[in-house]
C-alpha positions as CSV (number, residue, x, y, z in Angstrom):
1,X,-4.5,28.6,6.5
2,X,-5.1,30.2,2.4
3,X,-7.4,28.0,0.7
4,X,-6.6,28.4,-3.0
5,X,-8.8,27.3,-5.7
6,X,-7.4,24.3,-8.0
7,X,-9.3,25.5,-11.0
8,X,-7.5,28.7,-11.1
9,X,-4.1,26.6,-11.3
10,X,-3.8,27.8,-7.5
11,X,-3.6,31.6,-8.7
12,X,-6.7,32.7,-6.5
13,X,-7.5,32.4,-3.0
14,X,-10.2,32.4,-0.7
15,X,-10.7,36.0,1.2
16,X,-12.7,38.2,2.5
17,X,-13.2,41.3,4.1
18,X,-15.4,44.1,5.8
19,X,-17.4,44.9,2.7
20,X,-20.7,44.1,2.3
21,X,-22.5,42.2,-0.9
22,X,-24.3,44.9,-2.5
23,X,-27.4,42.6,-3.5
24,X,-29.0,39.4,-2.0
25,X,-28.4,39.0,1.9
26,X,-26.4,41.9,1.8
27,X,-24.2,39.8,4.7
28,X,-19.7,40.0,4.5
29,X,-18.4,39.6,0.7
30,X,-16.2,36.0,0.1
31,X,-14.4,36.0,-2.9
32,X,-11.3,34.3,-4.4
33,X,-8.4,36.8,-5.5
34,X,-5.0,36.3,-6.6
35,X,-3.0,37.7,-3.8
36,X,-2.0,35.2,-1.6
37,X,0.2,37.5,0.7
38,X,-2.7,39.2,2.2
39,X,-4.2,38.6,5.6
40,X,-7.9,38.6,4.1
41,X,-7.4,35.0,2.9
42,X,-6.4,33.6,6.2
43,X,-8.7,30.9,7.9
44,X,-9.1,28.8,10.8
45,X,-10.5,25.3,10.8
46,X,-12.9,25.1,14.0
47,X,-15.7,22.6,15.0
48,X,-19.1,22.9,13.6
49,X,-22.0,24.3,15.0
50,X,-23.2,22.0,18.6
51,X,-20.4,19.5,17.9
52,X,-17.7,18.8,20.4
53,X,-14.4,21.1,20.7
54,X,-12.2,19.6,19.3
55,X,-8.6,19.7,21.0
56,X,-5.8,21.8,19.3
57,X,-4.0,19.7,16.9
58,X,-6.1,17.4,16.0
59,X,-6.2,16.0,12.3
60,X,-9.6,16.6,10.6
61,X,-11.5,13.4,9.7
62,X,-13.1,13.4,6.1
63,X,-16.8,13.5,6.5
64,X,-16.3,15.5,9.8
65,X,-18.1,18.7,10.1
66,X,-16.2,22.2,10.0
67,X,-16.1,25.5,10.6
68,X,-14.1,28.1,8.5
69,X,-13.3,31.6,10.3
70,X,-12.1,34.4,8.6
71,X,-9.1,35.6,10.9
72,X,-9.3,39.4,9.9
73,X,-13.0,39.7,10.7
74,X,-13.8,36.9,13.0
75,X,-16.8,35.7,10.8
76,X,-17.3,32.0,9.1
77,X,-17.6,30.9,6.0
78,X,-21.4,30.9,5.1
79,X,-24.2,29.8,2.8
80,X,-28.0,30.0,2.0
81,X,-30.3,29.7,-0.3
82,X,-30.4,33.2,-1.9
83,X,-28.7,33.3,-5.2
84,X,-25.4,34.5,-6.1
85,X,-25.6,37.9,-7.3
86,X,-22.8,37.0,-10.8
87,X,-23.8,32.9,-11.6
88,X,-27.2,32.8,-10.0
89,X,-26.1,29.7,-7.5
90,X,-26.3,29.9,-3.8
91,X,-24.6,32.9,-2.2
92,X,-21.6,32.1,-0.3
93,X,-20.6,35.2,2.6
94,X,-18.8,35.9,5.5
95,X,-21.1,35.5,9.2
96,X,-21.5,35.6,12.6
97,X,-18.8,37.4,14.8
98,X,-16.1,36.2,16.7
99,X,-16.7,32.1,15.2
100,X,-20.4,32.1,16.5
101,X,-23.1,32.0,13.7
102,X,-25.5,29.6,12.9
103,X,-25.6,26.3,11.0
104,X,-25.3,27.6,7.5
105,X,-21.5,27.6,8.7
106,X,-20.8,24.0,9.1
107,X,-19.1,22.4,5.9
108,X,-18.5,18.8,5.3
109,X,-15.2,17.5,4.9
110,X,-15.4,15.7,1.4
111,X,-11.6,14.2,0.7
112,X,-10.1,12.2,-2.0
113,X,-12.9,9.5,-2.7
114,X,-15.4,11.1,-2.2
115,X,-17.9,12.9,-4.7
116,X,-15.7,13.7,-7.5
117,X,-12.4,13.0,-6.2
118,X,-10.9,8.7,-6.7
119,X,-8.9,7.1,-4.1
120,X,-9.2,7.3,-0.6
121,X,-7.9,9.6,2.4
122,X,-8.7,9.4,6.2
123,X,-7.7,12.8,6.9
124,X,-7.7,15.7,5.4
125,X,-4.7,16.1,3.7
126,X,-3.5,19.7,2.4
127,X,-1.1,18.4,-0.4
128,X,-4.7,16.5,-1.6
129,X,-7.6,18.5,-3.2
130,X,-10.5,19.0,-1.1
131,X,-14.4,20.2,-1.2
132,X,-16.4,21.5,1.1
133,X,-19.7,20.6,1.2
134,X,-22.7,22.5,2.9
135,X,-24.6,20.7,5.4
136,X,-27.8,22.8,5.4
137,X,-28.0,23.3,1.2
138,X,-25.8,20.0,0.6
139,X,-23.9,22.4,-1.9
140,X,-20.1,22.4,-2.8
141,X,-18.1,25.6,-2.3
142,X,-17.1,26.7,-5.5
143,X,-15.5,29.4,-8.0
144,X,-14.9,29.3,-11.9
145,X,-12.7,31.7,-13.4
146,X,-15.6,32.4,-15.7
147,X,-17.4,34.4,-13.3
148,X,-15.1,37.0,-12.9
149,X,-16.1,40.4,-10.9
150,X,-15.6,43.0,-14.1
151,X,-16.7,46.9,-14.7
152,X,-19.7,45.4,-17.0
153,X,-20.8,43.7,-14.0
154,X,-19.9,45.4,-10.8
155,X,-19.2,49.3,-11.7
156,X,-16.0,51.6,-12.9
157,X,-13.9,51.7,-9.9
158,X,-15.5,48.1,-8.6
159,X,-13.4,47.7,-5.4
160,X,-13.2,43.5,-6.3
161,X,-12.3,44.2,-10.3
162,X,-10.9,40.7,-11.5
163,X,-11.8,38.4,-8.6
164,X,-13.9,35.8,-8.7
165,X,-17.3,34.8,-7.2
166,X,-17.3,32.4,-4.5
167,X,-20.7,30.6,-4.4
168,X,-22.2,27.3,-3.7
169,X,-23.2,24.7,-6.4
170,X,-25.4,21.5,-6.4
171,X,-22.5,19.2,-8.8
172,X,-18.9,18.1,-7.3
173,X,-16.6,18.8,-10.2
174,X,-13.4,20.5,-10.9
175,X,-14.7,24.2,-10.0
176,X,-15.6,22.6,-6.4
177,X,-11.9,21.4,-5.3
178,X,-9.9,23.9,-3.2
179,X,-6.6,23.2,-1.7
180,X,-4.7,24.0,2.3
181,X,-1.7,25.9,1.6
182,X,0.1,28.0,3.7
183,X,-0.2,28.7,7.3
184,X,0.4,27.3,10.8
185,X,-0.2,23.7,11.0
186,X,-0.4,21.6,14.3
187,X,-0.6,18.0,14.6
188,X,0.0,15.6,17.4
């Protein structure tokens, strides 16, 4: 599935690729861009670190515990506690191979009434808003069109000019809420 960012009125999407953060852990660079038609910004929703499988085409609980793999590379969605190298919050990266890592993977679930959102949702829902919440750090995966990569801050030539940094915050507000959109859905 593309997970775009809300904030960015759904013009930037979650991606990644092979390249390596040239600062802090040094681990797979995550950032939102704004092309949607590329297959760096597809992910797959698996089961969290030492919890069950969970069977094909099942609907995601809010609260449950998640895994998001990047389906170029094969590594999940990741965070820690060394700082983002743009906003100074907790770096957010690409890890593991092939799904396995370790439990700086596993998000939270958070869906409509929870944190910052009103109302109330059993299931994730992809025409809702949605946050993902670290279980390890207990922060929210975020973006803000603010922090934008730039030639001031990355380099002439900067191979991610104009995308944003992906990172993990302590508050759930409007630069925490991301959104499913396209891709292959299955549901019993």
């Amino acid at each position: 599935l593309e997970l775009p960012y809300v904030e960015s009125g759904g013009k930037f999407f979650l991606q990644s690729d092979e390249r390596q953060l040239q600062s802090g852990s040094g681990q797979q660079l995550v950032t939102a861009a704004p092309n949607n038609n590329s297959p760096k910004g597809l992910w797959q929703v698996r089961e969290g670190h030492d919890t069950p499988i969970c069977p094909v085409g099942t609907p995601v609980k809010c609260g449950s515990t998640i895994r998001l793999m990047h389906l170029e590379t094969g590594s999940n969605l990741h965070t820690h506690g060394i700082r983002s190298p743009l906003s100074n919050q907790h770096e957010v990266t690409g890890f593991g191979q092939e799904g396995e890592g370790d439990p700086g993977d596993d998000w939270e679930v958070v869906c409509e009434g929870g944190s910052y959102f009103s109302g109330s949702s059993e299931y994730w829902r992809r025409d809702r808003p949605i946050q993902f919440k670290g279980t390890g750090t207990k922060r929210f995966l975020g973006s803000s069109s603010t922090v934008k990569f730039t030639e001031q801050n990355c380099g002439r030539g900067c191979p991610i000019l104009n995308q944003l940094e992906v990172f993990a915050r302590k508050s759930s507000d409007s630069y925490t809420q991301w959104k499913a959109e396209q891709g292959v859905y299955l549901s019993k």
